[in-house]
C-alpha positions as CSV (number, residue, x, y, z in Angstrom):
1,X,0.0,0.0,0.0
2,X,1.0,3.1,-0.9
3,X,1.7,6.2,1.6
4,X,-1.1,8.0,-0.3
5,X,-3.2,5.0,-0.1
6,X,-2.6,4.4,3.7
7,X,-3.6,7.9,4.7
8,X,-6.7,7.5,2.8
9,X,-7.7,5.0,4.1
10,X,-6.8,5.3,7.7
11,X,-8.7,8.7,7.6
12,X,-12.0,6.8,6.4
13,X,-11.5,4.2,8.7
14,X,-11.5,6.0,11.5
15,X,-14.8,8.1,10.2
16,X,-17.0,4.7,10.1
17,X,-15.2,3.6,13.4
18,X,-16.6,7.1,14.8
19,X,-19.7,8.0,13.2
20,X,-21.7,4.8,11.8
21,X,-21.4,1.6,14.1
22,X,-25.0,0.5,14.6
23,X,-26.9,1.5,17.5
24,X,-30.2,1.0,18.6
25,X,-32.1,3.8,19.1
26,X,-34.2,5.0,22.2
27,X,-36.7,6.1,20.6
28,X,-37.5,8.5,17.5
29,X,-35.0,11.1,16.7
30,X,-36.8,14.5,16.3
31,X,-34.5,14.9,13.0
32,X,-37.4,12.4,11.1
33,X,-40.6,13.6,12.7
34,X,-40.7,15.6,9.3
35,X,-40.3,12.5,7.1
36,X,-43.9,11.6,5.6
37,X,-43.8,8.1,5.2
38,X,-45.0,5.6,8.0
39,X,-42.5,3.0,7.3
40,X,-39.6,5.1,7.1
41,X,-40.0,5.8,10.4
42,X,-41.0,2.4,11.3
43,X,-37.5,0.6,10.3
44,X,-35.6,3.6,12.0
45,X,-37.0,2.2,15.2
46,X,-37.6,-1.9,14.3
47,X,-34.8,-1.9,11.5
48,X,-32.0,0.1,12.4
49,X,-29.4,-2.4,11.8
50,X,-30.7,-3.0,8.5
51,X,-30.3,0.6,7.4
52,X,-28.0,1.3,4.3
53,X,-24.3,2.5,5.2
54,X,-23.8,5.6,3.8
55,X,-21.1,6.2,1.1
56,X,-17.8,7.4,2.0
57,X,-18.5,10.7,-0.1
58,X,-22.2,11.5,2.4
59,X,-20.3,10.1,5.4
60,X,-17.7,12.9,4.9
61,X,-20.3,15.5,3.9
62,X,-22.1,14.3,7.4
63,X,-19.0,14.7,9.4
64,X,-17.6,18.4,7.7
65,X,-21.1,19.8,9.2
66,X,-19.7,19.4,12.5
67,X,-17.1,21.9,11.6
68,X,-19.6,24.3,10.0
69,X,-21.4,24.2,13.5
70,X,-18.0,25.4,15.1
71,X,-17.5,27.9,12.8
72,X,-21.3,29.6,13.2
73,X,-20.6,29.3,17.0
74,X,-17.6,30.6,16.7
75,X,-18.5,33.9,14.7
76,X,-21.8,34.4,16.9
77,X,-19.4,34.5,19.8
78,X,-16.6,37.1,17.7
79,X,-19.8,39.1,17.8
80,X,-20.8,39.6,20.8
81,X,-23.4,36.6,21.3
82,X,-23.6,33.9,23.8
83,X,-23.9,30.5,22.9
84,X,-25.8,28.8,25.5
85,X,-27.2,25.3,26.2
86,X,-25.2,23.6,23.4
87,X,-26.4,20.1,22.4
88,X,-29.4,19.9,25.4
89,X,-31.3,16.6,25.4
90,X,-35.1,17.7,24.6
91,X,-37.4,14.7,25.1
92,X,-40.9,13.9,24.6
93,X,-42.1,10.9,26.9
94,X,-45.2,10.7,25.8
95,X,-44.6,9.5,21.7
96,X,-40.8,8.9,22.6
97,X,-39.3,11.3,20.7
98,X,-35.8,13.1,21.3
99,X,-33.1,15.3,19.9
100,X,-30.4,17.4,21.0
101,X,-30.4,21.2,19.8
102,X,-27.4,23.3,18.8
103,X,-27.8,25.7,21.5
104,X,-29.1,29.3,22.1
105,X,-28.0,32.2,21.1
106,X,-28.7,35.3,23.1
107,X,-27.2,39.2,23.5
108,X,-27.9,41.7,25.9
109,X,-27.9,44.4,23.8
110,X,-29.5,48.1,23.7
111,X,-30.4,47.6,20.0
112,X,-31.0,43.9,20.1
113,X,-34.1,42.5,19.2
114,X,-36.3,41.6,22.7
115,X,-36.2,37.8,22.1
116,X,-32.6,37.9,22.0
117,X,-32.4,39.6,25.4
118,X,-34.4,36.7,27.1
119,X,-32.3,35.3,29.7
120,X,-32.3,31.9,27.6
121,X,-32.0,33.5,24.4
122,X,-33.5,31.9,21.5
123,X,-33.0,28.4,19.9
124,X,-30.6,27.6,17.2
125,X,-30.2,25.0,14.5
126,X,-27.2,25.6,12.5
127,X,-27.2,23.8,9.0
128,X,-24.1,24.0,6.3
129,X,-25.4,23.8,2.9
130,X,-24.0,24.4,-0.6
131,X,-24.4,27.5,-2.8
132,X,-27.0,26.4,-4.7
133,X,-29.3,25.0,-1.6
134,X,-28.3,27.9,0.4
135,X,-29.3,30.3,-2.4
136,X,-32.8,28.5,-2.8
137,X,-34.1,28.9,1.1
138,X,-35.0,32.1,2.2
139,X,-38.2,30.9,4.5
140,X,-39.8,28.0,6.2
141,X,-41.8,28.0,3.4
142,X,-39.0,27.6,1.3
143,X,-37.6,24.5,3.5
144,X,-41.1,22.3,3.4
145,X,-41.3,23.2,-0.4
146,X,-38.0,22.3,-0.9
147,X,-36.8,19.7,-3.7
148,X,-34.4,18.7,-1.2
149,X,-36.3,15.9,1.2
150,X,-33.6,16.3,4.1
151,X,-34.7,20.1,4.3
152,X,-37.7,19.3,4.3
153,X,-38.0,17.4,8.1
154,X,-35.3,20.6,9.1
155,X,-38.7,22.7,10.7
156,X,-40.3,20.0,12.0
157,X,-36.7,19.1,14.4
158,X,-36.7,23.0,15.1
159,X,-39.9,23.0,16.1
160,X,-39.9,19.9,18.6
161,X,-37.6,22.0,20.2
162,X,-38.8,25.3,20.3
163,X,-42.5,23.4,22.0
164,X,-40.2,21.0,24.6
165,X,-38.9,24.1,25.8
166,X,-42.2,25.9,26.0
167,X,-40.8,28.9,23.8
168,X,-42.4,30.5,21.2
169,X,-40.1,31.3,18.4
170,X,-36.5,29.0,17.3
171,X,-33.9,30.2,14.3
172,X,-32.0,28.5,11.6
173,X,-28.6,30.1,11.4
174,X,-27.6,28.5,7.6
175,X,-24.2,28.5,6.5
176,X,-23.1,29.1,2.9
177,X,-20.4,25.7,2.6
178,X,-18.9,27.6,-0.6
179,X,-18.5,31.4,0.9
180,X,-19.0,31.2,4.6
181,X,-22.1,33.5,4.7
182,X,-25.0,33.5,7.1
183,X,-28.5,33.0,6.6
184,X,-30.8,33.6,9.5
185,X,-34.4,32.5,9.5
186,X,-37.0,32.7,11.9
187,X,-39.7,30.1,12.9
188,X,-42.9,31.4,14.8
189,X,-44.2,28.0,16.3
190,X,-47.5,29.3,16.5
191,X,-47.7,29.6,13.0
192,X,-46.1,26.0,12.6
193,X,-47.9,24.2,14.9
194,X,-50.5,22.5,11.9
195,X,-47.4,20.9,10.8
196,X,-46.0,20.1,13.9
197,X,-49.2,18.4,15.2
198,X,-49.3,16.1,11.8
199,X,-45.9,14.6,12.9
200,X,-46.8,13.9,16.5
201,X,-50.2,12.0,15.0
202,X,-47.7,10.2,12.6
203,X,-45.1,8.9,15.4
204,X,-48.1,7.7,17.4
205,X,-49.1,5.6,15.1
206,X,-45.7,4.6,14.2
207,X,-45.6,4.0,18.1
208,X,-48.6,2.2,17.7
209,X,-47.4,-0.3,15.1
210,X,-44.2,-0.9,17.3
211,X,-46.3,-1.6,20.7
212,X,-48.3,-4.3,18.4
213,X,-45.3,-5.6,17.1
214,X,-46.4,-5.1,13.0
215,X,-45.1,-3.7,10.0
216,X,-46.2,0.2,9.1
217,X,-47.2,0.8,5.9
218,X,-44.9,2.4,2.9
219,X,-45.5,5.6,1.0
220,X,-46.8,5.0,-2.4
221,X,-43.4,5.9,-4.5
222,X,-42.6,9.1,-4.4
223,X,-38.8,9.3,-5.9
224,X,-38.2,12.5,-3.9
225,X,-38.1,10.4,-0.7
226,X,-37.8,7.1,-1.9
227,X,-34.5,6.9,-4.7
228,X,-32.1,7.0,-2.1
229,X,-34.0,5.8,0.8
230,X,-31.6,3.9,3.6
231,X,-34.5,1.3,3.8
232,X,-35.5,1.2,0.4
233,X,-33.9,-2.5,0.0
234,X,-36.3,-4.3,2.9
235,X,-39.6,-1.8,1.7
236,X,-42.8,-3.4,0.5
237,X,-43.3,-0.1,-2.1
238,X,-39.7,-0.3,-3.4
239,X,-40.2,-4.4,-4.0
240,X,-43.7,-3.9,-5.6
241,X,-41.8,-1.6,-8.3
242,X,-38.7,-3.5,-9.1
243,X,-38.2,-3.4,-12.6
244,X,-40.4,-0.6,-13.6
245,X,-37.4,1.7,-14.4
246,X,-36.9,5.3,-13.9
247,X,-39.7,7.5,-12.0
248,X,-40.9,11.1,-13.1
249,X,-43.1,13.1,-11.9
250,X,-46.2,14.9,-13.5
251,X,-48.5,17.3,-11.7
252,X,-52.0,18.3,-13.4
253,X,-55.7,18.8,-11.9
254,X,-56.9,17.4,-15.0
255,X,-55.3,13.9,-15.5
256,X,-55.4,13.3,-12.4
257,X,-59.4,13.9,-12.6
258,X,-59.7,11.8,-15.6
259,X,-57.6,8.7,-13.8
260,X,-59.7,8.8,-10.9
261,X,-62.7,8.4,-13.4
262,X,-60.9,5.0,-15.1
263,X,-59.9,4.3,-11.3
264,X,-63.5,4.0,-10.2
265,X,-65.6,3.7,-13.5
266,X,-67.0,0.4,-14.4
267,X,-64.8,-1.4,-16.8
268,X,-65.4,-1.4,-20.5
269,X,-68.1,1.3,-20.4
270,X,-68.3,4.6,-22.7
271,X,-67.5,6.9,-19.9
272,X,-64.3,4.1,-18.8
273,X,-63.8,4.1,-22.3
274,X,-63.5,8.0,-23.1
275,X,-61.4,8.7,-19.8
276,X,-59.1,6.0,-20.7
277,X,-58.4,7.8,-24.1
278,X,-58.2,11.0,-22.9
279,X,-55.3,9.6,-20.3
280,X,-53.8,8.5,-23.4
281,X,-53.5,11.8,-25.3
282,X,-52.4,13.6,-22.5
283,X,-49.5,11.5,-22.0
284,X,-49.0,11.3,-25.7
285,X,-48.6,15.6,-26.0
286,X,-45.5,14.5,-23.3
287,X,-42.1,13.4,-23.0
288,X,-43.5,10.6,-20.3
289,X,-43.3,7.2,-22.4
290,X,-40.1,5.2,-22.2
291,X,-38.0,3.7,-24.9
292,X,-39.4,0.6,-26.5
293,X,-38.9,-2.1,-24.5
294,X,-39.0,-0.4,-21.3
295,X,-40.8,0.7,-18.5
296,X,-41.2,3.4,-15.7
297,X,-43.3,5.2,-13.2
298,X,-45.2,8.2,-13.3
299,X,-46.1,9.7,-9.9
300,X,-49.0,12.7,-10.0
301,X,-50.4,14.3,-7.3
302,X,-53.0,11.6,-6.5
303,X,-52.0,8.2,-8.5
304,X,-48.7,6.0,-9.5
305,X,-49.0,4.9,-13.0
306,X,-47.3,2.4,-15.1
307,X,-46.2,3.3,-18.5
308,X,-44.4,0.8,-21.2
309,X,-43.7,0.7,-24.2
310,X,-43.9,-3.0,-26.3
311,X,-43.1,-2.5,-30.2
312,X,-44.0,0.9,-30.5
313,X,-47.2,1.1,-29.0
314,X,-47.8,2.8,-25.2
315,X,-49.6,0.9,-22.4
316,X,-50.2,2.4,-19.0
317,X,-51.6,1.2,-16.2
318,X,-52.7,2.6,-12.6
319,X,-50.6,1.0,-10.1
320,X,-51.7,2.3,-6.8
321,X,-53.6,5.8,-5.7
322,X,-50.8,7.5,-3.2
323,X,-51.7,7.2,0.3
324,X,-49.9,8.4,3.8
């Protein structure tokens, strides 16, 4: 082995031996309360040792935004801020959920705004992301619209913490990987409490599924959550689809009326009939159909579809309608 080769891999060795030996969890961590689908969070909980090993490029990415934390801290404090409460346990007894946050920040300052002057300060989550991600966020909005499905569950973890801690407002301090700049955004948990509620109802039935010793139920495919899933080799949705090739995505009112009218039409009747070929020419004035020979998915906003293509000619089929 070379020198260069040892000092690879000696670096990387030590990153798995640090960061991702198995563990079984004590509950849910409030880092997926955000994630939608019931089984997700059921195999975090019942199969955690089955989860996929990250790759050495995301486990290095994972460990780098420890250094980004440092760095946020460390400018906060160059500016006259305290960091306080770094990394405090919150837990939820009830549903079993826990975290730890990044701290609070707080300044007694003249000119600062009141909720910095609290004596606790305000919570903080401090996220590194690249130019691009960092460019596209600029509200909570932004996150739980976000392309990005990890950024997604990021205000649901804030807020966890901001109602443990019986507070009313948390902030995401986000960190440009590329330039160093900060992003500040606020959460008002009043104003986030709809969402918030929806995850607790999810992790008690997760809880529930766990206390009765059965399986939760998958997400109907949905490639934003599901490509690159760390379960997605042991999950009933992923095994249903095997084969069916690349996913897209297509959102319209209008097809997605006219497949719930050749989901619950009777078979072989005018009306089945007509919907059926109106499906048809909407996909056809589209780039959806695969290459002869092949197939894939087509998630809407309400159905999963089949579409193939067998000596020319297009077939499609409704697969599921998307559920929780």
């Amino acid at each position: 082995m070379s020198l260069a080769e040892y000092l690879r891999e000696s670096w990387i060795k030590r990153l798995e031996e640090e960061r991702w030996a198995p563990e079984e969890p004590r509950g849910t961590w409030a880092s997926n309360i955000g994630h939608p689908c019931l089984f997700y969070l059921w195999a975090t909980r019942a199969r955690w040792q089955d989860a996929t090993t990250p790759d050495e490029a995301l486990m290095c990415i994972f460990d780098l935004g420890n250094h980004y934390e440092a760095y946020a801290k460390d400018r906060l404090r160059a500016a006259g801020f305290e960091i306080l409460e770094e990394q405090r346990l919150y837990v939820n007894e009830d549903l079993n959920i826990r975290g730890r946050c990044d701290g609070r920040i707080r300044k007694a300052d003249d000119l600062a705004p009141e909720a910095l002057k609290r004596r606790h300060g305000v919570l903080a989550e401090i996220k590194g992301l690249n130019d691009a991600a960092w460019s596209s966020v600029n509200s909570i909005e932004d996150m739980l619209a976000s392309s990005r499905p990890w950024m997604r569950k990021w205000p649901h973890q804030l807020a966890f913490y901001v109602h443990e801690a019986e507070d009313d407002i948390g902030l995401f301090a986000l960190i440009n990987k590329l330039t160093g700049q900060p992003k500040f955004i606020v959460l008002e948990l009043e104003e986030f409490n709809e969402h918030l509620a929806v995850a607790y109802r999810r992790i008690a039935r997760v809880n529930g599924y766990l206390t009765l010793n059965r399986q939760a139920p998958a997400l109907t495919y949905d490639p934003l959550y599901c490509a690159r899933c760390d379960w997605a080799h042991i999950c009933p949705t992923a095994a249903s689809l095997t084969g069916l090739g690349d996913a897209i995505k297509m959102s319209s009112d209008h097809l997605d009326t006219m497949l719930g009218e050749v989901d619950t039409l009777e078979e072989n009747g005018k009306a089945y009939q007509s919907s059926r070929t109106a499906v048809k020419k909407m996909l056809d004035e589209t780039d959806a159909w695969p290459e002869d020979g092949t197939s894939r998915v087509l998630i809407t906003d309400t159905y999963t579809v089949e579409l193939e293509t067998r000596g020319g000619r297009h077939y499609w089929s409704i697969k599921t309608e998307r559920g929780e």
